[in-house]
Structures are given as structure tokens and as C-alpha cells.
MIDRENDO-611725 format. One line per 3 residues: number of its first residue (from 1); their letters; for each residue x, y, z of C-alpha. Coordinates in Angstrom, 2 decimals. Layout:
NUM = A = X,Y,Z ~ ...;
***
This chain:
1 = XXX = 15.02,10.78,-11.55 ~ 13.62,7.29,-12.79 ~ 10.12,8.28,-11.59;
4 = XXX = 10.14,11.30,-13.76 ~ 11.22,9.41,-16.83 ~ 8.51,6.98,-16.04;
7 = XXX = 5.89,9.57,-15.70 ~ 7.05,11.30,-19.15 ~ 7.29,8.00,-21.11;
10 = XXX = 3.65,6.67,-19.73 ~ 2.06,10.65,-20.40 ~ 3.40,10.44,-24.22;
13 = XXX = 1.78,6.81,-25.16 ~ -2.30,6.73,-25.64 ~ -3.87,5.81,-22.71;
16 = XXX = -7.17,4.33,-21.63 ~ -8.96,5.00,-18.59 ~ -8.50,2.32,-16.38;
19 = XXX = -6.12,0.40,-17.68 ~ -2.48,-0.88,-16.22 ~ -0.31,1.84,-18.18;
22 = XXX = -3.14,5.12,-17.04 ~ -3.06,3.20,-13.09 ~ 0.60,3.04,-13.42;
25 = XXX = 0.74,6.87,-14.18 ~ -2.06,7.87,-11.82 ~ 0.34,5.54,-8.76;
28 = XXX = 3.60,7.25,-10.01 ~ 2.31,11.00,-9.77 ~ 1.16,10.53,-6.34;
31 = XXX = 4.95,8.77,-5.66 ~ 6.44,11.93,-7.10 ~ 5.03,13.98,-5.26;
34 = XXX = 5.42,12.09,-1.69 ~ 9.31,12.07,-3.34 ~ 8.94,15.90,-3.20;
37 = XXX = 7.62,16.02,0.31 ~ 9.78,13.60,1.99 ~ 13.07,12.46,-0.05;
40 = XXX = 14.05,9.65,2.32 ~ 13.83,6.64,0.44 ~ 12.92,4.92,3.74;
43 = XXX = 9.87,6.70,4.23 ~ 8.78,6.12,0.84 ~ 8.85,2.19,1.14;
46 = XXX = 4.83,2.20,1.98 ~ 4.61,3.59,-1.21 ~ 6.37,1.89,-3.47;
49 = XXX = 5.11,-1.81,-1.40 ~ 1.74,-0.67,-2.90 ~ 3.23,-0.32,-6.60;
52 = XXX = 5.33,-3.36,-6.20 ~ 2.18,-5.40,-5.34 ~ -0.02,-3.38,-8.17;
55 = XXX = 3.01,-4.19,-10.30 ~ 2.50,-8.04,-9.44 ~ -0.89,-8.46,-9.74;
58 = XXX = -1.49,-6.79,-13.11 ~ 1.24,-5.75,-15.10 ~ 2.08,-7.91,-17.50;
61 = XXX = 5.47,-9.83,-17.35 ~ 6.92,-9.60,-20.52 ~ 6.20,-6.07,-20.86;
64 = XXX = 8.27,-2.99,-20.91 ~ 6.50,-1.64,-18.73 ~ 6.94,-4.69,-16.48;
67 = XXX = 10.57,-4.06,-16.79 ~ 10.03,0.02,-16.41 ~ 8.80,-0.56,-12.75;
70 = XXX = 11.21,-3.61,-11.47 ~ 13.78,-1.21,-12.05 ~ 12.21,1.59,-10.24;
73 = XXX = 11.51,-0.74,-7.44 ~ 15.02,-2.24,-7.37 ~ 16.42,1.39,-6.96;
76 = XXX = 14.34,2.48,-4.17 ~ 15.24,-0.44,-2.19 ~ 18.60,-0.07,-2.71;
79 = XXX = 18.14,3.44,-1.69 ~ 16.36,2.29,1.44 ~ 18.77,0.19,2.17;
82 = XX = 21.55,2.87,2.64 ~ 22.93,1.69,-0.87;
***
């Protein structure tokens, strides 16, 4: 799962409260676990709206990171989409 490997790359680098990488963790624990309670991608698509438009307004562009989440959010919508 993409989320998981998200979650275990972000909880092995040195965080700081309140900043994009420790939000980004904190938004992708709470999307696990909705995951765990509902696995219909369709349901989820609140959810990941919310990190899409976290992921706009302050992750960085050229980061990994940056490139971490589009391709979370690419999946899901595929999945959403029946795909």
C-alpha cells in the first residue's frame, strides 16, 4: 500500500513539529486508518481532496515529497474512477 510506504518513509526522517513533512504524516495516518474502515476508494475522495489541496498550498514542488503525494493522489483517483 502506497500510504503505508509513505507513512514509513516520513516516520524514519527527523521531523519538526509543524512543519510540511510532520502535517503530511499526521494527514496520512488519519487516511490510513479511514482506508481501514472503509476501503472504497470512492468514499475516500473527501479525504484525499483535503491532502491534494494541503499538498498544493504548501508542499514544495520540486520536492520528493511533492512527488511522494502526486503519486498517491494519482492512484486513488484512478481507483475511484473504477481503474
Amino acid at each position: 500500500m502506497e500510504i503505508e510506504a509513505l507513512i514509513r518513509k516520513l516516520e524514519t526522517t527527523t521531523l519538526s513539529i509543524g512543519d510540511a513533512e510532520a502535517v503530511t504524516l499526521e494527514r496520512l495516518r488519519l487516511l490510513r486508518a479511514a482506508v481501514e474502515k472503509s476501503p472504497h476508494a470512492i468514499e475516500l475522495s473527501p479525504l484525499f481532496q483535503e491532502l491534494k489541496q494541503f499538498w498544493l498550498d504548501s508542499i514544495d514542488w520540486c520536492s520528493q515529497l511533492s512527488r511522494d503525494i502526486e503519486r498517491l493522489l494519482i492512484l486513488q483517483e484512478e481507483l475511484a474512477l473504477g481503474g
